[in-house]
MARLO-678673 format. One record per residue (C-alpha): z, x, y. Coordinates in steps of 0.25 Angstrom, whole numbers, padded with zeros to 4 digits, always signed. Each point is the difference from the previous one (the first is absolute). Layout:
<pts>
ZXY;...
</pts>
This chain:
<pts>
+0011+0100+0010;-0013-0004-0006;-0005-0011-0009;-0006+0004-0013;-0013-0005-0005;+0003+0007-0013;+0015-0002-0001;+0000-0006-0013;+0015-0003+0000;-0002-0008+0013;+0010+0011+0006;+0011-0006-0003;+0007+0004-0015;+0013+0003-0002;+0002+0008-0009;+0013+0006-0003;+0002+0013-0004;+0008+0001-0014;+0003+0015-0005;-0014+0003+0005;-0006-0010-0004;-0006-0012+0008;+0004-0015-0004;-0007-0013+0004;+0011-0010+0005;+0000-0011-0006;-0004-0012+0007;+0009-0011+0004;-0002-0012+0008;+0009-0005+0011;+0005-0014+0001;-0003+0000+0015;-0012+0001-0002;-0001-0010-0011;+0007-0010+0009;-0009+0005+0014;-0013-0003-0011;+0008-0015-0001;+0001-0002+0015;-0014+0005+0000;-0006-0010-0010;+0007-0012+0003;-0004+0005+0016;-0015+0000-0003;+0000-0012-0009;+0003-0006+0016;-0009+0009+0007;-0013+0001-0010;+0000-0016-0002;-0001+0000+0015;-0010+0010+0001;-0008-0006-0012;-0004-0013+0009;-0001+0006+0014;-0015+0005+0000;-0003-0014-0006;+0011-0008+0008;-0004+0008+0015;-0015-0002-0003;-0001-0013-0009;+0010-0009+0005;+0002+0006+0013;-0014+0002+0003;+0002+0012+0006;-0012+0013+0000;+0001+0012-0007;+0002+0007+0011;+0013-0007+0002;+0002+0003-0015;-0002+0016+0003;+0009+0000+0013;+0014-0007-0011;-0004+0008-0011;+0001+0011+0009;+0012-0005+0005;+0004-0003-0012;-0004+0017-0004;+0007+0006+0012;+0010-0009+0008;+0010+0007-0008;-0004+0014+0005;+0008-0005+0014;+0013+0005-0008;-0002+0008-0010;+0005+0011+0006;+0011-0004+0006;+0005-0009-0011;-0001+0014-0009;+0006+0008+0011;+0013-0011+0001;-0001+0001-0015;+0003+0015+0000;+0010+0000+0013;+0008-0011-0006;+0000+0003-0013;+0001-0013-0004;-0015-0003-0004;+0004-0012-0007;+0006-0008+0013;-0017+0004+0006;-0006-0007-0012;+0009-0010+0002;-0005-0005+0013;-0015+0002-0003;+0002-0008-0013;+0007-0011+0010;-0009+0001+0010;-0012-0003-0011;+0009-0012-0007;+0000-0005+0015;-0014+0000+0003;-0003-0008-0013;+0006-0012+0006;-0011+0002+0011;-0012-0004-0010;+0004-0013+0000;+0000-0002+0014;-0012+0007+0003;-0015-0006+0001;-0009+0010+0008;-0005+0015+0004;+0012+0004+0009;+0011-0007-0009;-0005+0006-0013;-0001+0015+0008;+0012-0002+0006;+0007-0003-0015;-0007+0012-0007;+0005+0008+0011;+0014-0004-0003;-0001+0002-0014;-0009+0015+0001;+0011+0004+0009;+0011-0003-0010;-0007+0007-0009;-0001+0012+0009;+0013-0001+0001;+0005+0000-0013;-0011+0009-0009;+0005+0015+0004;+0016-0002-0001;-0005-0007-0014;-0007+0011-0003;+0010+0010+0004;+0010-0008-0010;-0009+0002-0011;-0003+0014+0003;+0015+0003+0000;+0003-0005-0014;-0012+0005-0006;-0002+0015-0006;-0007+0008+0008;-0009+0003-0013;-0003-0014-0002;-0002-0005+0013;-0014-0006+0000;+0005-0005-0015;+0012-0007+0008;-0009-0006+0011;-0009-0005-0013;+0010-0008-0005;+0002-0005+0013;-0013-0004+0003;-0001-0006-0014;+0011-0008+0003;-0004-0005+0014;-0014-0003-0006;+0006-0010-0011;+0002-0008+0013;-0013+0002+0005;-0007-0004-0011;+0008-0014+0000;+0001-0002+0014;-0015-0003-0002;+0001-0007-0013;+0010-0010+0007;-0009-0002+0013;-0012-0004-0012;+0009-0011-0007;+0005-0007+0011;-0014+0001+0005;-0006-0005-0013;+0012-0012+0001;-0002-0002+0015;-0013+0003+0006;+0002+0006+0013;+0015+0002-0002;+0002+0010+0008;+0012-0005+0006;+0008+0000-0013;-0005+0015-0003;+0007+0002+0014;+0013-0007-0006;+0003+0008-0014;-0006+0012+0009;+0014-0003+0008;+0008-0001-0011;-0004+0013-0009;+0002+0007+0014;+0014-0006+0001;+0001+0006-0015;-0003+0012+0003;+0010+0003+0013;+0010-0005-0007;-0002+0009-0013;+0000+0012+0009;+0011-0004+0007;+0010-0002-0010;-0005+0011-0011;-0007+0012+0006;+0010+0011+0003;-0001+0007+0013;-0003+0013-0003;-0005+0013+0005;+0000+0016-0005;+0012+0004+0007;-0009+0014+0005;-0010-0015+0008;+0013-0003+0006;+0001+0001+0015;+0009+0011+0003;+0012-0002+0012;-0005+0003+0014;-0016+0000-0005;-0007-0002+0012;-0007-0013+0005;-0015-0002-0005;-0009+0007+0009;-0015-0002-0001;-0003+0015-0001;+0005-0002-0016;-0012-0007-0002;-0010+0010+0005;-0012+0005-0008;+0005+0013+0000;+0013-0003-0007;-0008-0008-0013;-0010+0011+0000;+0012+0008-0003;+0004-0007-0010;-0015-0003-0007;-0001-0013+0004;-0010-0001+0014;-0011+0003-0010;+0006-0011-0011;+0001-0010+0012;-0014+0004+0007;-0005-0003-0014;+0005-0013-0003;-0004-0005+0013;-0015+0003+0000;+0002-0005-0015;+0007-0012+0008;-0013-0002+0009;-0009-0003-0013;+0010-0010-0007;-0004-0013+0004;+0011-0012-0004;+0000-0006-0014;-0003-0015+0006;-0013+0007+0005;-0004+0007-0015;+0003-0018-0005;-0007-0006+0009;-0013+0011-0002;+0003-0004-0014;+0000-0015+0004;-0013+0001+0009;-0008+0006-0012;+0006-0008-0012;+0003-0015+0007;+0011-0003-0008;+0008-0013+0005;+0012+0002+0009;+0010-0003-0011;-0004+0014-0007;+0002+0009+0013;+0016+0003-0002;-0004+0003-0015;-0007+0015+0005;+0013+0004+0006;+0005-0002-0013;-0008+0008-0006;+0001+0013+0009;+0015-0002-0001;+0001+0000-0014;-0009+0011-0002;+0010+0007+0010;+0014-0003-0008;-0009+0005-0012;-0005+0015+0007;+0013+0002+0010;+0009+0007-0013;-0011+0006-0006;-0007+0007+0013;+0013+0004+0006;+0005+0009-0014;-0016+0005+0002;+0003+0002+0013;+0013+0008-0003;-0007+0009-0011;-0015+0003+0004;+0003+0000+0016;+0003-0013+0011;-0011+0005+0010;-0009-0001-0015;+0003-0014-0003;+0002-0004+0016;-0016+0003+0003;-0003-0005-0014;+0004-0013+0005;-0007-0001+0011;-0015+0003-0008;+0005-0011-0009;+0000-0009+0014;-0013+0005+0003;-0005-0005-0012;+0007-0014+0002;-0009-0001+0012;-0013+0005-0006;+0001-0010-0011;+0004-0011+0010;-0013+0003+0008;-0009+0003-0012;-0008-0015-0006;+0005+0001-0014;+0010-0013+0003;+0006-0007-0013;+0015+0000-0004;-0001+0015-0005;-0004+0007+0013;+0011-0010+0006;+0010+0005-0009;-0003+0013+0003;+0001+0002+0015;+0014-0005-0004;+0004+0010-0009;-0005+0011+0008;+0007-0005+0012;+0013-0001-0009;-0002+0015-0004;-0003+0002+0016;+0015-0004+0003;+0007+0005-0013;-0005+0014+0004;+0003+0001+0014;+0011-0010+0005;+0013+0008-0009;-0008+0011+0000;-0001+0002+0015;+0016-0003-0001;+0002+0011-0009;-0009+0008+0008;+0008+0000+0014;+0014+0000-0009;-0005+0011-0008;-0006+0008+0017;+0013-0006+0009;+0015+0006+0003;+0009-0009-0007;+0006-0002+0013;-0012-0004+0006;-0005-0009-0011;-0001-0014+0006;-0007+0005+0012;-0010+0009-0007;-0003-0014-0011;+0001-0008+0013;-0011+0009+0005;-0010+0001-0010;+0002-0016+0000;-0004-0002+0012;-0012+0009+0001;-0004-0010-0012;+0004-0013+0005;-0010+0004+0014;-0009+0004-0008;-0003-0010-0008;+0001-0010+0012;-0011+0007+0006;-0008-0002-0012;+0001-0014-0002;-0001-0004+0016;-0014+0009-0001;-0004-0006-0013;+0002-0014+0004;-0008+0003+0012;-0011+0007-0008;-0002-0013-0012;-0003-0008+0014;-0011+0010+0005;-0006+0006-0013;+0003-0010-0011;+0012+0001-0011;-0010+0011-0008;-0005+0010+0010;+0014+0000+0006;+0006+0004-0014;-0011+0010-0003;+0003+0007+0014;+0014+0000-0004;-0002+0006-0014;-0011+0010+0005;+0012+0005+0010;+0010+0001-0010;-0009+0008-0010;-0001+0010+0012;+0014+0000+0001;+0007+0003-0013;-0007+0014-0001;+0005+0002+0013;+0015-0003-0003;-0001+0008-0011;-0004+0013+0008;+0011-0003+0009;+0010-0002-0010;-0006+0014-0009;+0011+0011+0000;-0006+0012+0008;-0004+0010-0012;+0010+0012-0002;+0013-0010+0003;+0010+0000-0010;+0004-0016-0005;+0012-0007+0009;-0004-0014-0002;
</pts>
C-alpha cells in the first residue's frame, strides 16, 4: 500500500454504487465524537492554563535555566511515548478503549494536585511525567473511539471537529492563566487550583456520557493470541504503508521544537511584560480551532499527505518570521497563526492518515505507534533546543532549526511520492 501525493480524494471516499452510478454519502457526525471533543476541551482548559505559565513559572519564578526548560518541555513532548503502545494495544485486545482513556484521564486529574505541592527542577519533572504519561495513555484508545464512529470518507473531517473542539479548551486555558495573572501577579498557585478542577470536569464527563464503543470487525476475537512484540516490527507497517508515514513524522518530529520555545523567542525579541506571555498561547490556539475543520474536509478532498506536509512549511515559516528582526504586533501575530495552521494540518490529519493505512483490528496499536515515534520526537527536539539557546543564542539556534526543517520537507515528500506506474490505494 502506498501513500498518494496526488490522491485528491485523500483515499478515502466512499462512494456507493447506485444503478451504476456513484453517490457521495452524506455526511453525519457522531455524538461520540461530539461528546470526546467535550472531554477534550474542558481537558485542555486544565492542561493548556498549566502549560501557558510553565516556561515563565520554571524559568521566572523558579529561577531555573533553559536548559532545565528544554529537558520538561521535552518531558513534557515524549513522556507519554513510555505507553503509547501499550495503551493502544490494551485498547485493541480489550475492546474496551474507553476503560484505557479512563485511567490516562485519572492519572492526569491526579497529577494536577501535584503542582500545588511542587517548588523545584525534580518535583515539576516528576508532575509533567505523571501527567504526559496519562496522556500517553489515553490519546490512541481516544483516537480509536473517534475513528470508529466516524465515516471512513470523512475521517480527517471527524478528527477536525475534534481538534476544534479540544482547541476551544486550549485557547481558554490560556486566557484563564492570563486573568488570574492580571488579578493576582504571580498566581500561579491558583492556575494550578482551576487547572484541578476543569480536570476533574473532564473525567467525570467521560465517565458518565461517552459510550464504550468499537467496530465490532476491532473487537478481540475468542482465543487471539497474547501481544507479542514481533506485531510491532517494521516489516509488518511497511506492509501496511505506514513504516514510511512513521519514518516521516519522525524526522519531521526532530525539527519541531516546543511551542514555549517559539513564546519565549518571541518574548526575547519583542520584551513584552510577563503578564502578556499566556496571551501567545491563545493565539496559536485559536488560530488552531479556527483551520482544524476547514484543513481536515481539505485534507479529505485534495489529499492528507498534501495538507500534512503543507503544515509543516507553515511551521517553517513560523520559525523564519520568529528569527527575522521585523518585531512589532504583526509579525507576533503572525508566528501564531502559522503555528495554528501547523497543528490544524497535521495533528487530525496524521489520525486520519494511520486510521485510513491501519487494520481495524490493529487500530489502537498502529495510532499508538505513530504517536509515540511523535511524542520521542519531539522530546529530542526540545532537549537539543534547549541545549543549543545556552550555547549559540535564542537566534542562531532557531535558524539551525529552520534551515534543517527547510531540507527536510522536500525530503518527506520524496518519501511519501507514489512510485510512478502504481495504480491509487490510498
Amino acid at each position: 500500500m502506498y501513500i498518494s501525493m496526488s490522491d485528491r480524494k485523500g483515499g478515502q471516499q466512499d462512494l456507493q454504487e447506485t444503478g451504476g452510478h456513484a453517490a457521495l454519502t452524506a455526511f453525519r457526525l457522531s455524538p461520540v465524537i461530539i461528546w470526546l471533543g467535550i472531554v477534550s476541551m474542558v481537558t485542555d482548559i486544565s492542561s493548556e492554563s498549566v502549560a501557558a505559565v510553565l516556561p515563565l513559572y520554571v524559568t521566572g519564578f523558579l529561577g531555573l535555566s533553559t536548559i532545565a526548560f528544554g529537558v520538561i518541555d521535552g518531558i513534557n513532548q515524549g513522556a507519554s511515548a513510555i505507553v503509547r503502545i501499550g495503551a493502544g494495544w490494551v485498547s485493541d485486545r480489550t475492546g474496551h478503549p474507553k476503560r484505557v482513556a479512563v485511567a490516562g484521564y485519572g492519572l492526569s486529574m491526579a497529577a494536577r494536585v501535584g503542582f500545588l505541592f511542587a517548588g523545584g527542577f525534580w518535583a515539576i519533572a516528576g508532575i509533567v511525567t505523571g501527567d504526559r504519561i496519562g496522556k500517553g495513555i489515553r490519546t490512541a484508545p481516544r483516537d480509536a473511539l473517534i475513528s470508529a464512529s466516524a465515516q471512513p470518507e470523512y475521517l480527517a473531517r471527524s478528527f477536525g471537529i475534534h481538534r476544534m473542539l479540544d482547541n476551544i479548551g486550549a485557547a481558554a486555558g490560556p486566557l484563564i492563566a492570563f486573568l488570574i495573572l492580571m488579578l493576582i501577579p504571580n498566581g500561579f498557585s491558583t492556575v494550578f487550583v482551576v487547572s484541578l478542577a476543569f480536570a476533574i470536569i473532564g473525567v467525570a464527563v467521560l465517565v458518565l456520557v461517552v459510550p464504550d464503543k468499537l467496530k465490532l470487525s476491532a473487537r478481540p476475537s475468542e482465543g487471539r493470541p497474547a501481544f507479542r512484540w514481533s506485531e510491532l516490527k517494521w516489516l509488518r507497517l511497511k506492509e501496511q504503508g505506514l513504516a514510511r508515514l512513521v519514518a516521516v513524522t519522525g524526522l519531521l518530529g526532530l525539527l519541531t521544537i516546543g511551542d514555549g520555545f517559539v513564546y519565549l523567542l518571541l518574548q526575547d525579541r519583542e520584551a513584552f511584560a510577563v503578564k502578556w506571555f499566556p496571551l501567545l498561547y491563545v493565539g496559536t490556539n485559536v488560530a488552531f480551532l479556527v483551520f482544524a475543520v476547514p484543513l481536515g474536509r481539505l485534507a479529505d478532498r485534495w489529499g492528507r499527505v498534501h495538507v500534512f506536509l503543507a503544515g509543516h512549511v507553515a511551521l517553517l515559516a513560523c520559525y523564519v518570521l520568529a528569527v527575522l528582526p521585523l518585531g512589532g504586533t504583526a509579525a507576533t501575530l503572525g508566528c501564531l497563526v502559522l503555528l495554528g495552521l501547523f497543528y490544524a494540518a497535521t495533528d487530525g490529519v496524521l489520525s486520519a492518515l494511520v486510521s485510513q493505512l491501519a487494520p481495524p483490528e490493529r487500530l489502537g496499536t498502529a495510532l499508538g505507534a505513530a504517536q509515540t515515534v511523535v511524542a520521542l520526537s519531539r522530546m529530542a527536539a526540545a532537549a537539543c533546543f534547549g541545549l543549543l539557546w545556552y550555547l549559540l543564542g535564542p537566534g542562531t539556534a532557531a535558524a539551525c532549526v529552520a534551515g534543517l526543517l527547510a531540507l527536510a520537507v522536500p525530503v518527506a515528500a520524496i518519501v511519501l511520492r507514489r512510485p510512478a506506474g502504481r495504480t491509487a490505494t490510498s
